[in-house]
N, C-alpha and C positions, 0 to 999 in steps of 0.2 A: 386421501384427498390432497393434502400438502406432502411435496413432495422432499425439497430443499431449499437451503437459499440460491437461488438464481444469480445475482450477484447482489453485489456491493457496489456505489457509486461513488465518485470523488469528484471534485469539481477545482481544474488549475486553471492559472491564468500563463501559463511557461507548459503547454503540451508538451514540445517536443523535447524538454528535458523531462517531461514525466512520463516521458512512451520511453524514451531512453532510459532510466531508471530503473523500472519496472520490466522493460526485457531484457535490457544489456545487464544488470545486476544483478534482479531478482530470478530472471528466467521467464518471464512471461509471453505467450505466445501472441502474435495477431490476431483475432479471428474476425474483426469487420471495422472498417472506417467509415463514418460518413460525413463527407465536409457539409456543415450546416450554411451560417453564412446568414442565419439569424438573430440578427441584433445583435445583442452581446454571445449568442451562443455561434461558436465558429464549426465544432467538428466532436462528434462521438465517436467515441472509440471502446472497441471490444477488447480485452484481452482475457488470456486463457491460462490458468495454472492447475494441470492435471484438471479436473472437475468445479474447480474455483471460479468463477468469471468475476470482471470488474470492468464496470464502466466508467470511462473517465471524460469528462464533460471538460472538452477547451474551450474555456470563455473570455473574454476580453474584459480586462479591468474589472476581476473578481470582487463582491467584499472580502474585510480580513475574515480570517476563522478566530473562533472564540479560543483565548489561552486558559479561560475556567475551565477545570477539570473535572468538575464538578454539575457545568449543564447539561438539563434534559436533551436528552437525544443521544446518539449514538456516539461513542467515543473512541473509538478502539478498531483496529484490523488486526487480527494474529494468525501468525503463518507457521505451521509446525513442519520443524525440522527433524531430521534424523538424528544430527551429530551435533551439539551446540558447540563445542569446543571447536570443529571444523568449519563451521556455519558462522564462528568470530574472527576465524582465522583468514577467510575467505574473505568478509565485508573486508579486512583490515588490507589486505593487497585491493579492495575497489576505494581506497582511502576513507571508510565508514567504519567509522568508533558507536560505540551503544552508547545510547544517552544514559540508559539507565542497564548495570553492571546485572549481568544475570547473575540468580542466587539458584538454589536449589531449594526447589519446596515438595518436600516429601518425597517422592519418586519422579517429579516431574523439574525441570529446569526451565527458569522465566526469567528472559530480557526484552530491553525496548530500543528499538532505532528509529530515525524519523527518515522519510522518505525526504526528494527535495523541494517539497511543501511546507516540509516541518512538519507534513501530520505522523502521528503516532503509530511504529508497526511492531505490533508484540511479538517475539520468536518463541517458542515452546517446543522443549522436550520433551516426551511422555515416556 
């Protein structure tokens, strides 16, 4: 019946630093634009990482996002890498420092960097 998550959605008010971001950084592919031009909603966008998809919603004079870590609702994106040591090494030639210093927990390796939204993007080793 369920198959997978289909995407994840974000919502910026600075698109085109966060298409830039997200493809020139992260790697993420295009796969559909549509300029809205609805109210406060300007333009959706698709993008693509391997089988990952994210929508990102450019809106005009967003609210803020909540800085409690702690509220209901979704908190978190995490992207798992191959190599954490190379995957630091890499943010750090695109000038992105981890907010939060990856440790190792058990067999697996977890840090956090913030996109340039400031939302929260977890990296993971396994």
């Amino acid at each position: 019946m369920f198959k997978r998550i289909d995407h994840v959605e974000i919502v910026t008010g600075n698109l085109e630093a966060t298409l830039s971001f997200y493809q020139n950084i992260l790697g993420f592919k295009l796969k559909e634009k549509m300029e809205m031009n609805r109210g406060s909603l300007q333009a959706i966008v698709f993008l693509t990482l391997g089988d990952t998809m994210l929508e990102v919603l450019g809106v005009k004079d967003p609210a803020p996002a909540t800085t409690d870590m702690l509220q209901a609702g979704y908190r978190i994106m995490a992207l798992e890498v191959d190599d954490m040591d190379k995957t630091v090494a890499y943010l750090r030639t695109k000038g992105i420092e981890l907010s939060s210093p990856y440790r190792t927990m058990g067999n697996s390796k977890r840090g956090e960097m913030k996109d340039n939204n400031g939302f929260i993007i977890e990296l993971r080793q396994w």
